[in-house]
C-alpha positions as CSV (number, residue, x, y, z in Angstrom):
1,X,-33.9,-19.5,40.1
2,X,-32.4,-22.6,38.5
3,X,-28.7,-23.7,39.5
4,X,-26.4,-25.9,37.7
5,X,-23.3,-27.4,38.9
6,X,-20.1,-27.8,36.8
7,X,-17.8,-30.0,38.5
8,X,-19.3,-32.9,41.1
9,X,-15.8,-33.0,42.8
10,X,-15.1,-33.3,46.4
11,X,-16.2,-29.7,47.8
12,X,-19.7,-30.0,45.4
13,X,-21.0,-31.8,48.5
14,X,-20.2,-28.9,51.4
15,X,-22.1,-26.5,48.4
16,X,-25.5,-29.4,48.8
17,X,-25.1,-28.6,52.6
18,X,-25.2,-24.8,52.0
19,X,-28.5,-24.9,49.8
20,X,-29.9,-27.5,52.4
21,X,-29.3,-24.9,55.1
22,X,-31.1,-22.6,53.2
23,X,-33.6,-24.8,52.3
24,X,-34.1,-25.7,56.2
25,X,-34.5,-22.0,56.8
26,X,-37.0,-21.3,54.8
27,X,-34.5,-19.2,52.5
28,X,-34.6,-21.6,49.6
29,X,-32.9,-19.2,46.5
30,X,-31.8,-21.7,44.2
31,X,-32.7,-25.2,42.6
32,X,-29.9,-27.5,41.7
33,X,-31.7,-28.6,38.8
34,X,-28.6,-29.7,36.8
35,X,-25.2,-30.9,37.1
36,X,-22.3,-31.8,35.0
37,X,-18.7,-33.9,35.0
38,X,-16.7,-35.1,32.9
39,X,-17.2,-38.0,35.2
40,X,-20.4,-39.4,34.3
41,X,-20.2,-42.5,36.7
42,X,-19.6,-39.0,39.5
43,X,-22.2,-36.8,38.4
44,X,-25.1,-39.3,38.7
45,X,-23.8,-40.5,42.3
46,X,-23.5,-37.2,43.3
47,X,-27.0,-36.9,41.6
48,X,-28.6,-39.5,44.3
49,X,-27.1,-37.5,46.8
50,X,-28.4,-33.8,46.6
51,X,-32.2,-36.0,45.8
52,X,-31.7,-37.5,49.5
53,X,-30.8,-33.8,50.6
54,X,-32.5,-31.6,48.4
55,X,-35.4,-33.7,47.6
56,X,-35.2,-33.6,43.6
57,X,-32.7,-35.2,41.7
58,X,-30.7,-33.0,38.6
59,X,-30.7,-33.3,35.4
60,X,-26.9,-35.4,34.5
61,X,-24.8,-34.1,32.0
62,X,-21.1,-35.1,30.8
63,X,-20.7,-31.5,29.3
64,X,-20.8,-28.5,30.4
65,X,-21.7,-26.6,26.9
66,X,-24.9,-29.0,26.7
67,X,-26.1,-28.7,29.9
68,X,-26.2,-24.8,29.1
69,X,-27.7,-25.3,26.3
70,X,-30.4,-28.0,26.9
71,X,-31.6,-26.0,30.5
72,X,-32.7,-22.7,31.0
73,X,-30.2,-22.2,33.8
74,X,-30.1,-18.6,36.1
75,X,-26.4,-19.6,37.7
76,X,-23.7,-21.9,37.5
77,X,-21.7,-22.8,40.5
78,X,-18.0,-23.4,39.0
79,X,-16.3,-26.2,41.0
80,X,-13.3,-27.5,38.7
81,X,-9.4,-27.3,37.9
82,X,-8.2,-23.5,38.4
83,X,-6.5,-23.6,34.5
84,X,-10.3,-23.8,33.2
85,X,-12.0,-21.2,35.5
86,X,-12.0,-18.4,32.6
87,X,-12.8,-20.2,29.4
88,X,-15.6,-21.9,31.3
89,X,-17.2,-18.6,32.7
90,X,-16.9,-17.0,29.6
91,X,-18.8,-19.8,27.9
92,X,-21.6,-19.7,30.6
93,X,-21.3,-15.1,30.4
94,X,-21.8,-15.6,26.8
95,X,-24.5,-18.4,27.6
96,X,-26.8,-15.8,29.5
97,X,-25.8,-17.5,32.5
98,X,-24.5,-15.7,35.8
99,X,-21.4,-17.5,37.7
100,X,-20.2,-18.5,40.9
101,X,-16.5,-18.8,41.2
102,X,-14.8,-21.2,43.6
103,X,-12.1,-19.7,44.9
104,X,-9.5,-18.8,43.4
105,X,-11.0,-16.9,41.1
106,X,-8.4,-17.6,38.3
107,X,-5.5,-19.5,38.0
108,X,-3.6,-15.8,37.8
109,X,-4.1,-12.6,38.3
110,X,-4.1,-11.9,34.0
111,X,-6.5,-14.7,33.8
112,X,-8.4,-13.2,37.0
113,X,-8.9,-9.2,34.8
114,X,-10.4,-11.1,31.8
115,X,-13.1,-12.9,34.0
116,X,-14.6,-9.7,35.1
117,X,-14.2,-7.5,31.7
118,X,-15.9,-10.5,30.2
119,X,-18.4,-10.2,33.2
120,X,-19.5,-7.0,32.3
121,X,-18.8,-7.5,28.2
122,X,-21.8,-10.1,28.9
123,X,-23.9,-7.7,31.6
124,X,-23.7,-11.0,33.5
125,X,-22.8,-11.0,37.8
126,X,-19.4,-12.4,38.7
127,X,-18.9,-13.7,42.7
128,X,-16.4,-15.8,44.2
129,X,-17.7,-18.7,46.9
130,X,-14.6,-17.5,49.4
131,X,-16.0,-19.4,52.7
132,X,-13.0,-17.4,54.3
133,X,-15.3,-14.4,54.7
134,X,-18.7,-15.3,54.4
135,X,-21.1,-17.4,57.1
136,X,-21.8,-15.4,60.6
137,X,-19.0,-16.4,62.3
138,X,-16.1,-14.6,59.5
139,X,-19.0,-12.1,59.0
140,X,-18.7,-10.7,62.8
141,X,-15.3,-10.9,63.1
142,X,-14.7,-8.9,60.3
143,X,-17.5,-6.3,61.7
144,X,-16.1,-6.6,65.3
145,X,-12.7,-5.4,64.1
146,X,-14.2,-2.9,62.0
147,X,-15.6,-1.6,64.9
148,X,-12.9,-1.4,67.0
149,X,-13.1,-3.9,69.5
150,X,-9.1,-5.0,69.2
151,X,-8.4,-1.4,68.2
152,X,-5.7,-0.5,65.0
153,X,-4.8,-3.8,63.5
154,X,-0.8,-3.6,63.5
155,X,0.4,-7.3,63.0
156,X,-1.3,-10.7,61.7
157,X,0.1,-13.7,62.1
158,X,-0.6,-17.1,59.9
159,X,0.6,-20.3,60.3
160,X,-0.9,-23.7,58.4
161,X,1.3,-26.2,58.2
162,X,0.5,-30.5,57.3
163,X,1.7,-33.3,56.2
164,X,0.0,-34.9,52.9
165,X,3.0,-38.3,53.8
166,X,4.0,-37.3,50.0
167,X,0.6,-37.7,48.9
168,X,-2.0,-35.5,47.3
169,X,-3.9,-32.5,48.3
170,X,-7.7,-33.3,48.8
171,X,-6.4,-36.7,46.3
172,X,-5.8,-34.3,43.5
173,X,-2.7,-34.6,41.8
174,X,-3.2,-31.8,39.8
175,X,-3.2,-29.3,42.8
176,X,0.5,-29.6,43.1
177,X,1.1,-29.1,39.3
178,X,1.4,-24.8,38.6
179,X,-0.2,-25.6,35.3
180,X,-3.9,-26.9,36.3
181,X,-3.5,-24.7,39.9
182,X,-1.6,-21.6,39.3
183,X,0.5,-23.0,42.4
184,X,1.3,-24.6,45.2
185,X,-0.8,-24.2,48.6
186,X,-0.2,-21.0,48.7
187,X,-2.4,-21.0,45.9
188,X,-4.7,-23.0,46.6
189,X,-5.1,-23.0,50.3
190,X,-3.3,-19.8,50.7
191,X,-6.1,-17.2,48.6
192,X,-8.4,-17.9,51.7
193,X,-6.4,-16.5,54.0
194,X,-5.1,-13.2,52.0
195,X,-9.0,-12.7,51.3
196,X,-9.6,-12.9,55.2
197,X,-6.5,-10.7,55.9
198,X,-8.0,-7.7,53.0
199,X,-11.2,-8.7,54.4
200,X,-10.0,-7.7,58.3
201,X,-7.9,-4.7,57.6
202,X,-7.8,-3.6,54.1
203,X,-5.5,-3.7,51.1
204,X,-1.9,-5.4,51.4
205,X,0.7,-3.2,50.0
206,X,3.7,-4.6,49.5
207,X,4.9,-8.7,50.2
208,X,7.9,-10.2,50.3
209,X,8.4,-14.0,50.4
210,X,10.1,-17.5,50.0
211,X,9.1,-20.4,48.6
212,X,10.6,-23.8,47.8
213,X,9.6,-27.5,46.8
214,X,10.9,-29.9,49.4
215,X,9.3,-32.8,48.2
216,X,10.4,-33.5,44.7
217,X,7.9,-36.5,44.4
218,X,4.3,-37.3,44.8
219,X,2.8,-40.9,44.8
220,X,-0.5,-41.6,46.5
221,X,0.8,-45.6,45.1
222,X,-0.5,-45.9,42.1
223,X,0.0,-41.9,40.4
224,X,3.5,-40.4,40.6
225,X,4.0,-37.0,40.0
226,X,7.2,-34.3,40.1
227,X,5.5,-31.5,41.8
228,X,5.9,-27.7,40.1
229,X,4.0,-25.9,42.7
230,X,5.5,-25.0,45.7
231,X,4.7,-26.9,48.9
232,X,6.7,-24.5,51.4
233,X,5.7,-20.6,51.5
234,X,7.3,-18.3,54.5
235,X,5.6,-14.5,53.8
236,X,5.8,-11.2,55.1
237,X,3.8,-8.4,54.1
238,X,2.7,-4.8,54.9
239,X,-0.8,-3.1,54.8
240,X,-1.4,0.2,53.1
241,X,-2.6,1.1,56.8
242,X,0.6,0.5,57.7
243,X,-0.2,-2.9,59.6
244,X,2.7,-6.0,59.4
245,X,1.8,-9.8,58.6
246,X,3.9,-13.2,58.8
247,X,2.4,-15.9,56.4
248,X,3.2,-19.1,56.1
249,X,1.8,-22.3,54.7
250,X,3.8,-25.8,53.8
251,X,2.1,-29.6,52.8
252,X,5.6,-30.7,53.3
253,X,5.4,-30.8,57.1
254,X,6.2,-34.3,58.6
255,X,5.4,-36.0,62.1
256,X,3.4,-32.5,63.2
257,X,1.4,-30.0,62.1
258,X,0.5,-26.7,63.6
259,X,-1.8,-24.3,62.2
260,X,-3.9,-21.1,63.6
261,X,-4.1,-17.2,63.2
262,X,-3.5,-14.3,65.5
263,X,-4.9,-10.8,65.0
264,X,-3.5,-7.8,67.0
265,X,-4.9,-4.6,67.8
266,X,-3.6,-2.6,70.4
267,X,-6.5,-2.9,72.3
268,X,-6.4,-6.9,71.8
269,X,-6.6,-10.3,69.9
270,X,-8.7,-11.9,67.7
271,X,-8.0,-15.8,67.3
272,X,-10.6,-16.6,64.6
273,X,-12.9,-19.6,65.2
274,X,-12.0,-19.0,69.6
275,X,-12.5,-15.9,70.8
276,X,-11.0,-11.8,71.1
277,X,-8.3,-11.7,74.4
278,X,-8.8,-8.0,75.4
279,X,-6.0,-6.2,77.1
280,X,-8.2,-6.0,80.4
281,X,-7.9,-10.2,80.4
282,X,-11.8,-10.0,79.1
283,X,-12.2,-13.1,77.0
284,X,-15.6,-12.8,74.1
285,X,-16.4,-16.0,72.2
286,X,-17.6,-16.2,69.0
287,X,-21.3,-16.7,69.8
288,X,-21.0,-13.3,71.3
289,X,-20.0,-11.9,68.3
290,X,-22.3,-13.1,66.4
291,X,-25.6,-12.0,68.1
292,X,-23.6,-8.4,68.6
293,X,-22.5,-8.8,64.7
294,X,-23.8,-11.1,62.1
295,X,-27.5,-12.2,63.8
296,X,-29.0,-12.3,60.6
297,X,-26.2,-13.8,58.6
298,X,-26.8,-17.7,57.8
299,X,-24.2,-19.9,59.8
300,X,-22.7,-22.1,56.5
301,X,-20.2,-19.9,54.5
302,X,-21.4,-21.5,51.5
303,X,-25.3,-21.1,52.0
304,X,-23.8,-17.6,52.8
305,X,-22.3,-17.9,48.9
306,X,-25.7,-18.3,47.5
307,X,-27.5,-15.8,49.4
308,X,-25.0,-13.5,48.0
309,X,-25.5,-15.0,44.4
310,X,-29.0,-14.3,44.7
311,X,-28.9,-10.9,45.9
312,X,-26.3,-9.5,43.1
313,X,-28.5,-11.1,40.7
314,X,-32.0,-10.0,41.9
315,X,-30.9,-7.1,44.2
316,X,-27.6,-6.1,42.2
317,X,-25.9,-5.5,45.7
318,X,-22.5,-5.9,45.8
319,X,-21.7,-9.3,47.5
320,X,-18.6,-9.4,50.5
321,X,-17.0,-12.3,48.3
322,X,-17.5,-10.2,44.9
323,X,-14.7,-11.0,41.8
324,X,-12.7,-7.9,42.4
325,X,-12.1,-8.9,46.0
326,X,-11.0,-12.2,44.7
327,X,-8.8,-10.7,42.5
328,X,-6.9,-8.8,45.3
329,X,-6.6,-11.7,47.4
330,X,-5.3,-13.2,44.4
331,X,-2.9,-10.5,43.7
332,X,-1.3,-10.9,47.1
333,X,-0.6,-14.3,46.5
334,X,1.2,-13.9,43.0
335,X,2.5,-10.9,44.5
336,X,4.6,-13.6,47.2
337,X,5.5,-15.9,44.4
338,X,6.6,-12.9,42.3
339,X,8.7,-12.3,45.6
340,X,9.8,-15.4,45.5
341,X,11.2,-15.6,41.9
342,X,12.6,-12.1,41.4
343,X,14.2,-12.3,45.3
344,X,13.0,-8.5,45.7
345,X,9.7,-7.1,47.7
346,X,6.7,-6.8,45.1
347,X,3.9,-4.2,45.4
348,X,0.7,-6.0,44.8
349,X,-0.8,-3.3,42.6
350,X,2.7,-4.1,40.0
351,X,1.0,-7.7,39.8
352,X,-2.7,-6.5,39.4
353,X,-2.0,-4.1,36.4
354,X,0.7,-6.6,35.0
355,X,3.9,-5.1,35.5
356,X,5.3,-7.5,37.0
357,X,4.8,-11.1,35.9
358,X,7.8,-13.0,36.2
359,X,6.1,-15.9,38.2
360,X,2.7,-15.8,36.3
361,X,4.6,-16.3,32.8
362,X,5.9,-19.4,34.6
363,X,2.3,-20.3,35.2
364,X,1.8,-19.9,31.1
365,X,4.5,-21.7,30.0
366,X,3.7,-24.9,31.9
367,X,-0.3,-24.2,30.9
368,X,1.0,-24.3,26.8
369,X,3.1,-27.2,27.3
């Protein structure tokens, strides 16, 4: 199937290496045989590059609604500013063309419901590239926990915290700015890890949370910008299983940073990316689990994405990384930031079916202006 690109920013590249690991596996799905950026001077370097790694260069374009209708595309891979996620994928929906969301799905919740009613308004499939679940490695952890190897899941722990030295996220000004990102990195960075925690033990029920911005000012010495999203988030939250999480996530962190998760069962600990600690001092890497888990699950999380692409459009299986589960993960965020601005704990289904939107009407304000 054909495969454009909208958006030749700086995680396009890490979706070339997915397709090339595909490729190298014999389980080519897709041909990138266009891309588009409002960057022309971007899209046709990044052009030059997925020739050297795909063999074929794509098709350049400078606008999205062209390239859609000029090439008789299968997919679209959406890799641009969260505030344009859902006009864009309704253009391609009404297009003919099936998307690929990177994460998050939507810059809200509201915004996140209108992507998948237009989904199915268009009879078109809907996934979210979420690298927080997919690849073997996320794929048997989940499974291995599912299975009972740590036992009943009763507390997850989060910690991510870095220093940007009052720069920019990934060089992006906008990622600070609530308008163009829906939030701070609790937004941006944080959706991956409240799709992993839904992912390992099922829906979060209720959050509470603070958040701040510490650093009033941005530069990276030539842009200056007054951030609006937060850069400081300190969560806690509950599972519907009954299961307790801390969360918390900062860019305003200076001289260290300290990062890592910790999953606890009452049988054990999982420490994602290291190993499972069980309570008999038996130690199982990751390898392990994935030959006992995920042996036929593709190592790259995004070559992972496309498989799944392919097989809800050809197969119409429901993909691990599918919209709704997006949309949970993303409810759990807004659900903290509703926290946040109301000082009261929020139940994340009163952010999914809008009654409470104190935050996100924040998010629309600064959107209009």
């Amino acid at each position: 199937m054909k495969l454009g690109f909208i958006g030749c920013g700086v995680i396009s590249i890490e979706h070339v290496e997915g397709l090339a690991e595909l490729k190298n596996k014999g389980l080519e799905t897709f041909e990138l045989s266009a891309i588009c950026d409002i960057q022309v001077e971007r899209a046709e370097n990044f052009s030059i590059e997925v020739e050297k790694r795909l063999g074929k260069r794509p098709a350049v374009y400078s606008d999205y609604r062209v390239m859609l209708e000029k090439e008789q595309l299968d997919a679209v891979s959406v890799l641009i500013n969260h505030d344009l996620h859902h006009s864009v994928a309704e253009d391609c929906f009404a297009a003919g063309v099936n998307v690929q969301m990177q994460k998050p799905l939507a810059i809200s919740p509201s915004f996140g419901q209108k992507m998948i009613s237009d989904a199915k308004k268009y009879n078109a499939v809907l996934t979210v590239s979420e690298p927080s679940v997919l690849g073997a490695a996320n794929v048997a952890m989940v499974n291995a926990v599912k299975d009972g190897m740590i036992g009943s899941v009763s507390l997850i722990m989060d910690y991510a915290t870095v220093s940007l030295n009052r720069g920019f996220f990934a060089g992006t000004p906008w990622r600070h700015m609530k308008g163009k990102a829906g939030a701070g990195w609790i937004n941006d960075h944080g959706v991956h890890r409240t799709h992993f925690f839904t992912e390992i033990n099922g829906a979060i029920d209720e959050v509470f949370a603070y958040t701040e911005i510490f650093e009033k000012e941005l530069s990276n010495g030539e842009v200056t910008i007054k951030p609006t999203g937060e850069d400081t988030a300190v969560t806690v939250f509950k599972f519907k299983n009954g299961g307790l999480g801390h969360w918390m996530c900062a860019t305003s962190a200076q001289g260290e940073r300290t990062g890592g998760v910790w999953i606890y069962g009452n049988k054990g600990c999982l420490r994602p990316g290291q190993h499972v600690a069980l309570e008999d001092g038996k130690r199982i890497l990751i390898p392990e689990l994935i030959e006992r888990y995920a042996s036929d699950i593709v190592e790259h999380p995004l070559a992972h994405s496309y498989v799944e692409l392919w097989d809800a459009i050809v197969k119409n299986k429901t993909p691990i990384s599918s919209a709704q589960r997006g949309l949970e993960a993303l409810g759990v965020v807004f659900a903290a930031l509703e926290s946040a601005t109301i000082g009261q704990p929020v139940k994340v289904k009163d952010i999914l079916n809008g009654k409470k939107h104190k935050y996100e009407d924040t998010v629309f304000d600064e959107m209009e202006s």
